[in-house]
One Martini backbone bead per residue (centre of mass of N, CA, C, O) as a GRO file, in nm:
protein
   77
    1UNK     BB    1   9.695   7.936  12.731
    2UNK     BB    2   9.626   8.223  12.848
    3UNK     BB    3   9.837   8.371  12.652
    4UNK     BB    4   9.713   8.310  12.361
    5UNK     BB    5   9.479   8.412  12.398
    6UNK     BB    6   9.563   8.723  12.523
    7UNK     BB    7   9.684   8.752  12.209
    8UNK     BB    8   9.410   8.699  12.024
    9UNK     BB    9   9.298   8.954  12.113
   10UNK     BB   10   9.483   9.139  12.061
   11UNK     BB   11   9.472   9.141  11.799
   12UNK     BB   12   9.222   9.182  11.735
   13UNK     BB   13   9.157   9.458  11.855
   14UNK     BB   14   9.383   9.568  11.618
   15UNK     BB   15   9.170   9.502  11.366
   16UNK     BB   16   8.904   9.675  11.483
   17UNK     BB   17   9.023   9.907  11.489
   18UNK     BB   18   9.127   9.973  11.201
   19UNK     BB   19   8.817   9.908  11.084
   20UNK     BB   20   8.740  10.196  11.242
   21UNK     BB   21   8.850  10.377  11.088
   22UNK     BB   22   8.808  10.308  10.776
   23UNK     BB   23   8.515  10.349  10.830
   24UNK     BB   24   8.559  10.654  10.946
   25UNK     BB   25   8.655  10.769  10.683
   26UNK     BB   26   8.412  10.633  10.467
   27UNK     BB   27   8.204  10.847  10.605
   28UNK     BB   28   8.309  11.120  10.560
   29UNK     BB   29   8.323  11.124  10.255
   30UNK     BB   30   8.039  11.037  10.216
   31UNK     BB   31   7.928  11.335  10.364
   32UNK     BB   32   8.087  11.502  10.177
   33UNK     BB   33   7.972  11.444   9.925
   34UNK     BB   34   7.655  11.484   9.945
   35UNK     BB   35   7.710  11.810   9.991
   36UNK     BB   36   7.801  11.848   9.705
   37UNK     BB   37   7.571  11.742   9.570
   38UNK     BB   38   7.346  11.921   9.701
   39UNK     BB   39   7.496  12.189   9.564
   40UNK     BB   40   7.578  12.108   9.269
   41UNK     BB   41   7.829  11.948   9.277
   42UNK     BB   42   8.173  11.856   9.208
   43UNK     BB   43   8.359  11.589   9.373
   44UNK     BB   44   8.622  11.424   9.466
   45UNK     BB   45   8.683  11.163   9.702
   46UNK     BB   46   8.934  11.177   9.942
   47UNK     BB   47   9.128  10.913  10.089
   48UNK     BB   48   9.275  10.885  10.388
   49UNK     BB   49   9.439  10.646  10.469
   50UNK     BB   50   9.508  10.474  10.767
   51UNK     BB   51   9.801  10.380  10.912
   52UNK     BB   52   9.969  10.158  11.115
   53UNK     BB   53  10.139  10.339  11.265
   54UNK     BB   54   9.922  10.611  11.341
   55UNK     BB   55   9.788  10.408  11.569
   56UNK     BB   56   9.893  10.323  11.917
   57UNK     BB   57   9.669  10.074  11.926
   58UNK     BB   58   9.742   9.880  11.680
   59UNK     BB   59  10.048   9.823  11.731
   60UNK     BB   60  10.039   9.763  11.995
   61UNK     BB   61   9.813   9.535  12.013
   62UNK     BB   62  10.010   9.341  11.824
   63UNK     BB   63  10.234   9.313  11.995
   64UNK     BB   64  10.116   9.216  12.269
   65UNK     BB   65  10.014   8.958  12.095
   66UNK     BB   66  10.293   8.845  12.003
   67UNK     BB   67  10.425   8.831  12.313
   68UNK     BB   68  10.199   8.629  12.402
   69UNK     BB   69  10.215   8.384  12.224
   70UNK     BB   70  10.548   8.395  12.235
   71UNK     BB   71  10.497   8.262  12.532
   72UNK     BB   72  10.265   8.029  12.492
   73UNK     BB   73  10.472   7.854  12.340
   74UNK     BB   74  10.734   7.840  12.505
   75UNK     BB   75  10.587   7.754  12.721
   76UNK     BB   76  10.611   7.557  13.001
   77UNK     BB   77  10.338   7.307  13.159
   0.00000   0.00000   0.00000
């Protein structure tokens, strides 16, 4: 039982980082917009979302959460 929660913590803490990347991401777009907008410039933001192996905290427990799970899956009790 405990192998299956801190399996499903690590996917979660993994999908966290993901949505914390992107939404920093379209922060620094909306502020890089903001500052062309203010000087009567016009340009497209360009969002480079990163990509899910680009950081290793989010496949890393990713991996270590989907590890933790079929061990408590399989484990007998």
């Amino acid at each position: 039982m405990t192998h299956r929660i801190l399996g499903a913590i690590f996917i979660s803490l993994s999908g966290i980082f993901f949505t914390a990347e992107r939404i920093a991401e379209r922060l620094s777009v909306a502020v890089r917009d903001a500052g062309f907008a203010s000087a009567g410039m016009s340009t497209p933001g360009m969002m480079h979302y990163p990509g899910f192996f680009n950081n290793f905290f989010v496949w890393f427990f990713f991996l270590i959460g989907l590890i933790l799970i079929a061990i408590g899956v399989f484990k007998r009790e």
